[in-house]
C-alpha positions in Angstrom: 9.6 -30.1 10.2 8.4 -32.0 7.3 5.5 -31.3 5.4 3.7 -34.7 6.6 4.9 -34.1 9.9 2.9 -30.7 9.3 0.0 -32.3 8.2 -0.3 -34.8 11.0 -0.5 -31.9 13.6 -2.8 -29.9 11.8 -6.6 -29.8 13.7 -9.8 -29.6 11.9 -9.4 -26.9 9.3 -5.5 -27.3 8.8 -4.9 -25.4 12.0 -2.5 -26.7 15.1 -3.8 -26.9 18.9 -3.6 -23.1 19.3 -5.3 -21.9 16.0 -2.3 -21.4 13.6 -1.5 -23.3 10.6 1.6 -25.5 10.8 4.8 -25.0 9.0 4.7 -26.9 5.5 0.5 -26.3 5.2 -0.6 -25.2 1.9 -3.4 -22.0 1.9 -4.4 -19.6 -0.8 -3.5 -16.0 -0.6 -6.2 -14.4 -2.5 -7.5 -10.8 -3.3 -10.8 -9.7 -4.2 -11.3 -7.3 -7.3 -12.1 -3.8 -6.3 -15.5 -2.4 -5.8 -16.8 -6.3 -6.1 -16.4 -9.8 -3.7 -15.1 -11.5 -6.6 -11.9 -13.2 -6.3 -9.7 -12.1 -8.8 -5.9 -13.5 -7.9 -5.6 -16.8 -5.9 -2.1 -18.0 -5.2 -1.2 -21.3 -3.7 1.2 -20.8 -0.5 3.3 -23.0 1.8 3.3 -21.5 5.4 6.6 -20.7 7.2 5.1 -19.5 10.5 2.3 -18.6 11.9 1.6 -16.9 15.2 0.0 -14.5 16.8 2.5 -11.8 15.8 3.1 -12.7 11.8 2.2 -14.9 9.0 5.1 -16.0 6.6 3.7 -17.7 3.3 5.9 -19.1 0.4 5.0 -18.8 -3.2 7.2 -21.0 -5.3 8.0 -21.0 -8.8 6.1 -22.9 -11.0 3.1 -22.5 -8.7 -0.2 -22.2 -10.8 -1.9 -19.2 -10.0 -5.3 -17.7 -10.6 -4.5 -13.6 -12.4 -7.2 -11.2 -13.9 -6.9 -10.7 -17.7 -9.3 -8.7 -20.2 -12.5 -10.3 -20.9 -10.5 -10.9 -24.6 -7.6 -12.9 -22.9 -5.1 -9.4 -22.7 -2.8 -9.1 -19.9 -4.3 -6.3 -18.2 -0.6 -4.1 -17.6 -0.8 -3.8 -21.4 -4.0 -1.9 -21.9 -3.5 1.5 -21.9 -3.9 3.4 -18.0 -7.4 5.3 -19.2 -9.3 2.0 -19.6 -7.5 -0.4 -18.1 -9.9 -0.6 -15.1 -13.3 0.4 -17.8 -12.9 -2.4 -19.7 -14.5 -6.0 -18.4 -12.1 -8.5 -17.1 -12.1 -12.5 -16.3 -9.5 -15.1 -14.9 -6.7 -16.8 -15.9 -4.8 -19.9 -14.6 -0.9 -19.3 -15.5 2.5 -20.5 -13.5 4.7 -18.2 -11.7 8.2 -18.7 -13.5 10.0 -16.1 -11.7 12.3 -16.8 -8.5 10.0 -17.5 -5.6 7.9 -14.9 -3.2 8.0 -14.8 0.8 5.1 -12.9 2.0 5.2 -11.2 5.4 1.8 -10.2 7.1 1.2 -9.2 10.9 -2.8 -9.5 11.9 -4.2 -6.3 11.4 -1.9 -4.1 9.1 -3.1 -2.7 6.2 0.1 -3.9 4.3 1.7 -7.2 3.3 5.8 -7.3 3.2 7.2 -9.3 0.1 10.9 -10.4 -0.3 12.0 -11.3 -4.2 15.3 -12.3 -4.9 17.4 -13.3 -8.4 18.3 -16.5 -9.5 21.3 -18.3 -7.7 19.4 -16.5 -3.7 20.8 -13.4 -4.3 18.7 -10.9 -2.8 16.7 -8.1 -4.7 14.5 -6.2 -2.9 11.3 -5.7 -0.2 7.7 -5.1 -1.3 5.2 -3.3 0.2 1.8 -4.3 -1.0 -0.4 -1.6 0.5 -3.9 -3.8 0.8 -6.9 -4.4 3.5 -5.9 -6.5 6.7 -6.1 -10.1 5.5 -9.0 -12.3 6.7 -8.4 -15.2 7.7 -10.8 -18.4 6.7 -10.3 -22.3 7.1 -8.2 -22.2 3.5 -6.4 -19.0 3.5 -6.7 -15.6 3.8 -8.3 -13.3 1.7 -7.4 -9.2 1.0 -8.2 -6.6 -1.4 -5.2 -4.8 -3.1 -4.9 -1.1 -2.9 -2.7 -0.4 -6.0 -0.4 2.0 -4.2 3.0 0.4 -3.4 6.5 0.6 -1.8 9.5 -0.6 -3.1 12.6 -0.9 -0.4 16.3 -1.6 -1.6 18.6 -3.5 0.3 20.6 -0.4 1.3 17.1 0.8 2.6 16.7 3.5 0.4 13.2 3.2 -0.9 10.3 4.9 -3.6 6.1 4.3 -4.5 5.4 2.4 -7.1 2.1 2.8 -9.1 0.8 6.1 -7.7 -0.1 6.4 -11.5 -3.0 3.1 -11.4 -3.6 5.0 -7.8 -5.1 7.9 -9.5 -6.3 5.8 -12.4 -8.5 3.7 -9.8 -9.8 7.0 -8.0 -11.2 8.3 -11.3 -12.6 4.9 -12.0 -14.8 4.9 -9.2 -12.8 1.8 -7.7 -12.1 4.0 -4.6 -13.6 6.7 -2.7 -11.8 9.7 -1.7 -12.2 8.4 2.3 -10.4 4.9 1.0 -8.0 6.5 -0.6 -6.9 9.1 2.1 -6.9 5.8 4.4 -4.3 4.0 1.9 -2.3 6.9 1.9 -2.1 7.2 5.3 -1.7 3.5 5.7 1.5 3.9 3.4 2.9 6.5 5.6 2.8 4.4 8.5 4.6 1.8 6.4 7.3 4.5 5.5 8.2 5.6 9.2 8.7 1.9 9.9 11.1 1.5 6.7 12.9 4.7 8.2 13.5 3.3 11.3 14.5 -0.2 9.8 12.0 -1.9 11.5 10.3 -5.4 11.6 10.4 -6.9 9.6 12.8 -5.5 7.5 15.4 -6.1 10.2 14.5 -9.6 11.3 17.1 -11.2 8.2 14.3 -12.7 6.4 16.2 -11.9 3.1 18.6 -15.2 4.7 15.7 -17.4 4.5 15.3 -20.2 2.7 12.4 -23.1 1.9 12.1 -26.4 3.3 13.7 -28.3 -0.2 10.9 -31.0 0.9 8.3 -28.7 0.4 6.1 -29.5 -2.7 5.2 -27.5 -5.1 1.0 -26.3 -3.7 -1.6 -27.1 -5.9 -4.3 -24.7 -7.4 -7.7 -26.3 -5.8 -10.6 -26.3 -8.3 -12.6 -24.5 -5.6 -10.4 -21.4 -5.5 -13.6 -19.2 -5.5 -15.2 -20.7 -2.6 -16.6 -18.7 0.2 -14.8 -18.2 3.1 -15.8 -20.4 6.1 -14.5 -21.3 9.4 
């Protein structure tokens, strides 16, 4: 399906007949900063599918995305773990130059899967991004990231990533103790279904590949609207 085919079936908000966005639609995936309902990372998608059971999103390179940076312009991994999450923060508009992103989510789970691969489709590796079930709005859907992540290699062996900004957060005040036993339980769940090679690590998404008529999405001035329906 092309992308104009896409948009012709779309209903009023960029949904089909049954409530689902159309392959080819462009949405924002956006999270809010912690502790606040500021959005802080917005990231134009094309969606793949969308159904009651999962929500496939394409980032692709060169797509200009909304990232949180130090109030003084800094990238925010470079400031030292104590005060990276003291020190005030704003927004910056830069392009995703790496290879692009396909971003599983099924309603519900308190996790997002993400497939990367190298240059030339060779495939790299899964991502769990442990986060709050998405919400869904008339332009996207929205989430708030939980720091602690997953990483799963394609022979399925598989670690956590950032337990260190975990810990960092807690002592920050970003998230309870209660939140934080939730994450971790959330991310145990997400472990027993890597063990058992579950979906949808063993649907062959890593064999995917974009419509090449897709365009690149553009960032909407608006990225910080309000969700509505």
């Amino acid at each position: 399906m092309t992308t104009e085919t896409a948009r012709r079936q779309d209903g009023p908000d960029g949904e089909d007949g049954d409530g689902f966005w159309a392959p080819g639609r462009s949405v924002l995936w956006r999270y809010r900063g912690n502790a606040t309902d500021r959005v802080h990372i917005c990231r134009p998608v094309t969606v793949v599918r969308d159904d009651a059971e999962l929500l496939a999103v394409w980032m692709a390179p060169g797509t200009e995305c909304v990232r949180p940076v130090l109030e003084d312009g800094g990238p925010v991994h470079l400031e030292p773990l104590a005060t990276r999450y003291l020190r005030p923060r704003t927004t910056a508009v830069s392009q995703w130059w790496g290879t692009g992103v396909l971003k599983l989510v099924r309603p519900g789970e308190p996790w997002s899967v993400w497939l990367f691969w190298e240059r030339g489709w060779r495939f790299k590796n899964w991502y769990v991004n442990l986060e709050e079930p998405v919400r869904r709005w008339s332009g996207g859907v929205d989430s708030e990231d939980h720091f602690l992540d997953i990483t799963v290699q394609p022979d399925r062996s598989w670690q956590w990533r950032d337990e260190d900004e975990f810990a960092e957060a807690q002592r920050a005040g970003l998230m309870t103790p209660h939140q934080a036993g939730r994450v971790l339980e959330a991310g145990e769940r997400a472990v027993e279904v890597i063990e058992r090679w579950g979906s949808p690590f063993c649907d062959g998404w890593e064999d995917w590949r974009p419509d090449p008529s897709w365009p690149v999405p553009e960032l909407p001035a608006d990225w910080d609207r309000s969700p509505s329906r």
